[in-house]
Every structure is written in structure tokens, then in C-alpha cells.
C-alpha positions in Angstrom: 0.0 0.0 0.0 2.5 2.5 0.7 4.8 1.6 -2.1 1.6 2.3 -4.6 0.9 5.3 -2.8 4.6 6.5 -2.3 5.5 5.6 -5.9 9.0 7.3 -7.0 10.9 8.1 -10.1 10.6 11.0 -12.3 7.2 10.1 -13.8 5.5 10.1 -10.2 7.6 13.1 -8.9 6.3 15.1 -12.2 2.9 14.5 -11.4 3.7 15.6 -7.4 5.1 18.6 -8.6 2.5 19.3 -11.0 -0.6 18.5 -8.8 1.1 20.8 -6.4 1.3 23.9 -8.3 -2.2 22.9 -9.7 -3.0 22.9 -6.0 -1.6 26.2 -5.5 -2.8 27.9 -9.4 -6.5 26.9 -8.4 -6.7 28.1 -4.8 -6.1 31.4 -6.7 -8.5 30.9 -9.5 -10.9 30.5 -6.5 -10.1 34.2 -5.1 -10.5 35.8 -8.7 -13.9 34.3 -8.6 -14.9 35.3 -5.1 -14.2 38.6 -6.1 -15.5 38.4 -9.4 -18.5 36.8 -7.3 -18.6 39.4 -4.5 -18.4 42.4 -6.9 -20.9 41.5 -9.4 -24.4 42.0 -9.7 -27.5 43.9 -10.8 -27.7 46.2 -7.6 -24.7 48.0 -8.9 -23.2 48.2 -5.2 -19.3 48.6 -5.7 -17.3 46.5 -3.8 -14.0 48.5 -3.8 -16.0 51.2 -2.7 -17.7 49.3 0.0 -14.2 47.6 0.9 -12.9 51.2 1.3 -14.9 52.4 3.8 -14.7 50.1 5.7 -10.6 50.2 5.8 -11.4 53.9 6.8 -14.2 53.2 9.2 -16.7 54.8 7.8 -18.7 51.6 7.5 -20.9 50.2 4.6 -25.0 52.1 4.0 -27.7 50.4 4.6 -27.9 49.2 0.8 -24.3 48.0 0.9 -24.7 45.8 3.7 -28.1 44.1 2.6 -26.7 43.6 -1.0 -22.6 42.0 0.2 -24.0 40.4 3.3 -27.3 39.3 3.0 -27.7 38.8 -0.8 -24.6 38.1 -2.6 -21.6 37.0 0.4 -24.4 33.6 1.1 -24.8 33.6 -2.2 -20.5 32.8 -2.9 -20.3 30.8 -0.3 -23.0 28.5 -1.1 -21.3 28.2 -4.9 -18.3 27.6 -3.1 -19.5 24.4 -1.2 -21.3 22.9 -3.7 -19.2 22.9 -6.3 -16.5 21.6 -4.1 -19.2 18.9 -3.4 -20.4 17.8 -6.4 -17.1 17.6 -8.0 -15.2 15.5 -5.0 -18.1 13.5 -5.0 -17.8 12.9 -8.8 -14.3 12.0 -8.3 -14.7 9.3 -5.3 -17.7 7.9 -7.8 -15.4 7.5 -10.6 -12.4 5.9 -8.4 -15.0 3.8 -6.7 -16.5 2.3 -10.2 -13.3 2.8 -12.0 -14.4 4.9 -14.7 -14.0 8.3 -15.4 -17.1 9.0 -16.6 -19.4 7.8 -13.2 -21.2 10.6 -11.5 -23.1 10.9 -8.6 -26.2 10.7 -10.6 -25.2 7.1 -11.3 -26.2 5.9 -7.9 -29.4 7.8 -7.9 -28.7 10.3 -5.3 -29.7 13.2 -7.1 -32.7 11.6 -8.5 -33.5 10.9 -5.0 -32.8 14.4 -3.6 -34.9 16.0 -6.6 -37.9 13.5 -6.0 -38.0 14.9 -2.2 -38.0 18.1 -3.4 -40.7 17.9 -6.1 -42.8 16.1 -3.5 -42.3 18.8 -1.0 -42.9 22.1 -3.7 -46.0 19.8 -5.4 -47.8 18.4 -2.0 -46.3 20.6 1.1 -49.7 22.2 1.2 -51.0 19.2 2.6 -48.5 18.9 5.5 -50.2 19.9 9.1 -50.2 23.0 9.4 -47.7 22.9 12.6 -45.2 20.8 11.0 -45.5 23.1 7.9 -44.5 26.1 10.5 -42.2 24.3 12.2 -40.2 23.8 9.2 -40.2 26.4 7.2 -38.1 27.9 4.4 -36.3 24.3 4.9 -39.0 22.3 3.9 -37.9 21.6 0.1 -34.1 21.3 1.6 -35.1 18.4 4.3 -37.1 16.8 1.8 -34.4 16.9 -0.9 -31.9 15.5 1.8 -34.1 13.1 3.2 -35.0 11.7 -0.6 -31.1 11.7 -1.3 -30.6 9.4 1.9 -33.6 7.3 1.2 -32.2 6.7 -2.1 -28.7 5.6 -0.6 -30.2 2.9 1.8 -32.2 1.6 -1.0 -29.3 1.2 -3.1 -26.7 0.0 -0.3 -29.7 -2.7 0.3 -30.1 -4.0 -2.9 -26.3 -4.2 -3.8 -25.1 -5.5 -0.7 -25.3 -9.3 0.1 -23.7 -11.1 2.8 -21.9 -8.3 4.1 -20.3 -7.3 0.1 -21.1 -4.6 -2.1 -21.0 -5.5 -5.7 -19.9 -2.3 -7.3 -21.6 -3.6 -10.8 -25.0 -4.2 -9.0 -25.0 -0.9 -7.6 -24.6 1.4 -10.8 -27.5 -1.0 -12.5 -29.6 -0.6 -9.0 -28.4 3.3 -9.6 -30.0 3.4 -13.2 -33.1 1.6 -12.0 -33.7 3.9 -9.2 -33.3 7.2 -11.6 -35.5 5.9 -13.6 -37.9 5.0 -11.1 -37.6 8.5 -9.2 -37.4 9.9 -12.7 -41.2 8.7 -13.2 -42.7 9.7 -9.6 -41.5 13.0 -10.4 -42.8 13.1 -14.0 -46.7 12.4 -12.2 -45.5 14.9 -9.4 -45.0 17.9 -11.9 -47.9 16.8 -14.4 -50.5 17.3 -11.3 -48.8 20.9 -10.5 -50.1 24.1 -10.9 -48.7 26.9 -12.4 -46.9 28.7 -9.9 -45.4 25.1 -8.6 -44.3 24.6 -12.2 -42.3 27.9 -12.2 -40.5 26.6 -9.4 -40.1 23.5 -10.3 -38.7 24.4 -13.2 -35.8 27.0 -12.1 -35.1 24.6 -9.0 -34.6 21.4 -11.2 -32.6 23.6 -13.2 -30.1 24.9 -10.3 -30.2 28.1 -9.1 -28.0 29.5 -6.0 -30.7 32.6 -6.0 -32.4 31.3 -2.6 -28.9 31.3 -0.8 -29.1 32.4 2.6 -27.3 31.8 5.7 -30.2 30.1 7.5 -29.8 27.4 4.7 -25.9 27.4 5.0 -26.1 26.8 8.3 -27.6 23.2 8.0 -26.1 22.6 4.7 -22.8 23.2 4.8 -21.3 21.7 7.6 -22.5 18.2 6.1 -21.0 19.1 3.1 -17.6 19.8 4.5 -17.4 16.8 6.9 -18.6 14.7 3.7 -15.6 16.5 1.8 -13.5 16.0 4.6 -14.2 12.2 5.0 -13.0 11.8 1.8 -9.3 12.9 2.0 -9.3 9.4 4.5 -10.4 7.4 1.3 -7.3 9.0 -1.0 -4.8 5.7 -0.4 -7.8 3.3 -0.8 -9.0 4.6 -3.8 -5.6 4.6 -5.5 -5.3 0.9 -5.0 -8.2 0.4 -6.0 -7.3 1.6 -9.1 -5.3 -2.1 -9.6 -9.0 -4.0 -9.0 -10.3 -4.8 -5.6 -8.2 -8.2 -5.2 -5.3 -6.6 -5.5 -6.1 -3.9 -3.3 -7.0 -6.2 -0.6 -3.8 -7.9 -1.0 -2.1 -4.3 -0.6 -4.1 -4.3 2.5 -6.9 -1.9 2.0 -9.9 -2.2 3.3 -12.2 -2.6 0.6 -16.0 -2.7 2.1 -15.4 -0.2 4.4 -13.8 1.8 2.0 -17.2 1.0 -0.1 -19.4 1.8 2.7 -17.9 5.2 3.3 -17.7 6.1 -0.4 -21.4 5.6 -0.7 -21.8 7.7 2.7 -19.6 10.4 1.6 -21.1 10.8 -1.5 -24.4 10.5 -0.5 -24.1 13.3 2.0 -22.6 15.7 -0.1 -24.3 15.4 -3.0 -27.8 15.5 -0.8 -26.8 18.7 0.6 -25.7 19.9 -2.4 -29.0 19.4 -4.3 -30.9 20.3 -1.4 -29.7 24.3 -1.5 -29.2 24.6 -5.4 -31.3 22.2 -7.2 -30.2 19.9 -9.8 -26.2 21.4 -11.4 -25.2 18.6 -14.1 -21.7 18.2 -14.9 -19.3 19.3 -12.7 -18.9 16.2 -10.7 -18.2 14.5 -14.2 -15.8 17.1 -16.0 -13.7 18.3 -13.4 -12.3 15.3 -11.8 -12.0 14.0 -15.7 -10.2 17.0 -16.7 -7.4 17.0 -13.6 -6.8 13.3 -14.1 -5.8 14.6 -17.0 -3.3 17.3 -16.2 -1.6 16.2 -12.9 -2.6 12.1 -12.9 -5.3 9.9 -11.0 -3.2 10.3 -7.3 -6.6 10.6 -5.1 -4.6 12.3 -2.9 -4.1 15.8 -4.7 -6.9 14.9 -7.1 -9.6 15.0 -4.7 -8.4 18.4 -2.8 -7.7 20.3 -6.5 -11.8 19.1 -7.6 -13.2 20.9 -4.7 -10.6 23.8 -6.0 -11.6 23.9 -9.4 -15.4 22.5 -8.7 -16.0 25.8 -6.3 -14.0 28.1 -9.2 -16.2 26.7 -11.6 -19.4 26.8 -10.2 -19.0 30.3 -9.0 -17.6 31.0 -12.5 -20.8 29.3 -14.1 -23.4 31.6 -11.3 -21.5 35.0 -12.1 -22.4 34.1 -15.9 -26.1 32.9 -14.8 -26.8 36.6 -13.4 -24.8 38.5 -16.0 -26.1 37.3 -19.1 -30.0 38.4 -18.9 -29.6 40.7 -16.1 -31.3 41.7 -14.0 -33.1 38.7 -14.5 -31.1 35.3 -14.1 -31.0 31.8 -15.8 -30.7 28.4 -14.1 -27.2 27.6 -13.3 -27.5 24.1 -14.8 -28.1 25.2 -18.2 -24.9 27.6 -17.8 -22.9 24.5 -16.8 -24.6 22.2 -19.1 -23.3 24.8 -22.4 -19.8 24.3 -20.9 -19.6 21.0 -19.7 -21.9 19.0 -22.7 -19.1 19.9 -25.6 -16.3 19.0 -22.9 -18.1 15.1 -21.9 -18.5 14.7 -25.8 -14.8 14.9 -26.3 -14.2 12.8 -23.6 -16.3 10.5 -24.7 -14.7 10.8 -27.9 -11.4 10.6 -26.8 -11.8 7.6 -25.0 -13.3 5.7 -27.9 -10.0 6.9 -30.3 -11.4 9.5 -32.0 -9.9 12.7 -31.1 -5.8 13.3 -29.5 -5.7 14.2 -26.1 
């Protein structure tokens, strides 16, 4: 295990080196978009301006303050998270199955999350009235979570057997269940009226327009512990990469690492859905794209995706609000114009067409 992970010569030292300046290059790609982020919008608050006063202590107006702390500040750091999320989870998915074109969507976590959703925008009405109070602005972002979880038990259920996971049986148990949640959404939005359809529509789209801190608050930190987790599944997933016997032999824990994989993934990418919506693509292309550049090491891989998945997502939301402002389009069809051309030449790549 340690001589996979510790590999030497000037191949693997290359990579090191280059997955450390990518490491270094990308956490400053992520401060040009917060500020890009932070300083852009329709309210035409400036934010040197605002910054200025407060160096000189003369403190932000009334307008500032609502606009950088209340509107676009949760805004950032909601892009932030869930791009980091989505794209370590695509990562850990696509060293888990071996394949770098798995997703979280293969395992039908986001199907799951968006099914609780729809349920809660299409039928919250009929919720008690006390328990309707009690939760609140988080009603659609429990039920998304909950219907990410419920999908994860289903799916550790039906692919595990006498204590094993069969990695195969889970991406076919994945499909099934996307499909399945796929339909009971379908009925869901076809017995909707119109205002539920308007939302429906922008929050199965993505959008990072109902950001707030409230939401953060229960959102994030399961984000960041899922994130977190994964740096402990770095060595595992790198022999993993030889097939599951052999990583066994090179004493990894394979189940385990399975189990908390599935965990991981399923908690980030619930969280995730449940404050933005449904964002396609970055948990696909940017793990795919830094295999590429600095190698498959799961150890700077999977700290660089949350880099360049936060850049990008942040990136993607500044072009959402710009384009049509003051109005705003989903965020998923933003990252579905950049990342669609991008999984076609992978896809071609892979199959010969096209030089890397």
C-alpha cells in the first residue's frame, strides 16, 4: 500500500510537482472568482468602494450591507461548497467504479434528492399545518436531503449481500432507481399548478438565487465533513485503481472503503441538491479533466476538484446573473453549455477519435 501510494521516479515526482502547483494555481483561481463573485451583480453596489470604507471606518450604508451580506456573500459561499461537493463526489464515484465518466447521478442520489424536493414544492400544502410552520423555508431542503438518503439505503440494500457490495450491481440498482424517481417525479409535476411549475422548473434547473445563511447553516457543515471524510479514502482509492483483489492484498480495506464512499457521496451530493437544485456536470468534468493534467493520485486529485469545482461553479453563477440581467437563468443550463461539448470529447477521446 505504501509503495503504490509513495511511488518514485521522475514520472510520479512530475505528477507531485504538478498536482502541487495545480493545487496552488486553483486556490487562486478561487479568489478571482470570489471577487468576481462578491463584486458583481444587478444592484450596482461597488465593492472596492464598499471595501474602502470600511478600511477607513466609515462603515458600509444600509444598501451595501443588505446587497454584500445578505444577498450576494451567502450567495458565494453556497457556490463555493457545492461545487467543491459535487465535484469531490464525482471524483470518489469515478475511483469507486473505475471509470471516469461515473457521476453521482449514477447511484441515484440526485434523482432521489430531486424527487423529495418535487414532493415537497408539489404536496407541502397538505403537511399539518404545525409541522408546515415548524419547518419552514427548509421544507424543500429536508425533503431533498431526506430523498437523497432514502435513495442511498435503497441502493446499499439491494447491492449489498452477505456483508459485500457489488460495485456492478449498484450502478445497475443506480439506473433503475433514476428511472424510477425519474417517473414519480414526472406524475409529481404533471399534477402541479402553475406557480409550482415555475418553481419547479428554475429549481430542477439549479439556481444559487435562494442562498441564505439560514440554509448554509444546515447545509454546509455536512458538506464539509462529507468533503473532509474523503481525504481518509485517498490511499484506498488509489489501490483500488489495480482492482479490488489486489487492493486487498495491498491491505486496503475494501468494504469499508465501499461503505464510506457511498456515505460520503451520498451526503454531499444530498446537501448539495438540497440548496441549489439539480447542477449537471461538474462532478463528471472536473475530476476528468485533472486526471488529465496532474494524474489519477486521489490524494491531490480529490483536494484540487473541490478547488476547481468551487472556481467553476462560481464562475458558471456569475455568468447565470450577468447574461440576462437583471433577470437570471438556471445555473445548470450555464454548466450544461460548458460541460456538454467537454463530456462529448471525452467521450470521444476515449473511444480513439480525437488526441488528447
Amino acid at each position: 500500500m505504501v509503495a503504490l501510494s509513495e511511488a518514485t521516479g521522475p514520472v510520479a515526482g512530475d505528477r507531485r510537482l504538478r498536482a502541487r502547483r495545480a493545487t496552488l494555481a486553483l486556490g487562486g483561481l478561487v479568489l478571482v472568482a470570489a471577487w468576481a463573485a462578491l463584486a458583481t451583480g444587478a444592484a450596482g453596489v461597488s465593492l472596492p468602494q464598499a471595501l474602502g470604507r470600511l478600511v477607513t471606518g466609515a462603515g458600509l450604508t444600509l444598501q451595501e450591507q443588505v446587497v454584500l451580506w445578505e444577498i450576494r456573500l451567502p450567495r458565494l459561499v453556497t457556490g463555493l461548497c457545492v461545487g467543491a461537493a459535487l465535484a469531490v463526489s464525482g471524483a470518489v464515484m469515478q475511483g469507486l467504479f473505475r471509470n471516469p465518466l461515473a457521476d453521482p447521478g449514477l447511484v441515484g442520489v440526485g434523482a432521489g434528492a430531486g424527487l423529495g424536493a418535487v414532493t415537497a414544492i408539489v404536496l407541502g400544502g397538505l403537511l399539518p399545518p404545525a409541522l408546515a410552520a415548524l419547518a419552514g423555508i427548509y421544507t424543500v431542503p429536508i425533503a431533498a436531503f431526506l430523498g437523497g438518503w432514502a435513495a442511498t439505503l435503497i441502493l446499499y440494500r439491494v447491492s449489498t449481500r452477505a456483508g459485500r457490495t457489488s460495485v456492478a450491481t449498484m450502478l445497475l440498482a443506480g439506473i433503475a432507481l433514476g428511472a424510477l424517481a425519474g417517473a414519480v417525479t414526472g406524475l409529481l409535476v404533471y399534477a402541479a399548478d402553475d406557480q409550482q411549475l415555475r418553481d419547479l422548473t428554475f429549481w430542477g434547473l439549479g439556481s444559487l438565487a435562494g442562498a441564505s445563511w439560514p440554509k448554509l447553516a444546515v447545509a454546509a457543515p455536512v458538506m464539509l465533513l462529507a468533503m473532509a471524510g474523503t481525504l481518509w479514502l485517498a490511499r484506498g482509492l488509489n489501490g483500488l485503481a489495480l482492482g479490488e483483489a489486489a487492493a486487498a492484498h495491498l491491505g486496503v480495506p475494501v468494504q469499508r472503503m465501499k461503505n464510506l464512499a457511498i456515505l460520503a457521496v451520498a451526503a454531499a451530493t444530498g446537501a448539495a441538491v438540497a440548496v441549489s437544485g439539480g447542477i449537471g456536470f461538474i462532478g463528471i468534468v472536473v475530476p476528468h479533466l485533472l486526471r488529465l493534467a496532474t494524474g489519477p493520485d486521489h490524494r491531490y486529485l480529490l483536494p484540487n476538484a473541490a478547488l476547481l469545482g468551487a472556481a467553476l461553479l462560481v464562475g458558471a453563477d456569475i455568468v447565470a446573473r450577468s447574461v440576462i440581467a437583471p433577470a437570471e437563468l438556471p445555473i445548470g443550463i450555464v454548466t450544461a453549455l460548458m460541460g456538454a461539448p467537454v463530456f462529448l470529447w471525452i467521450l470521444l477521446r476515449r473511444r480513439g477519435v480525437v488526441d488528447l
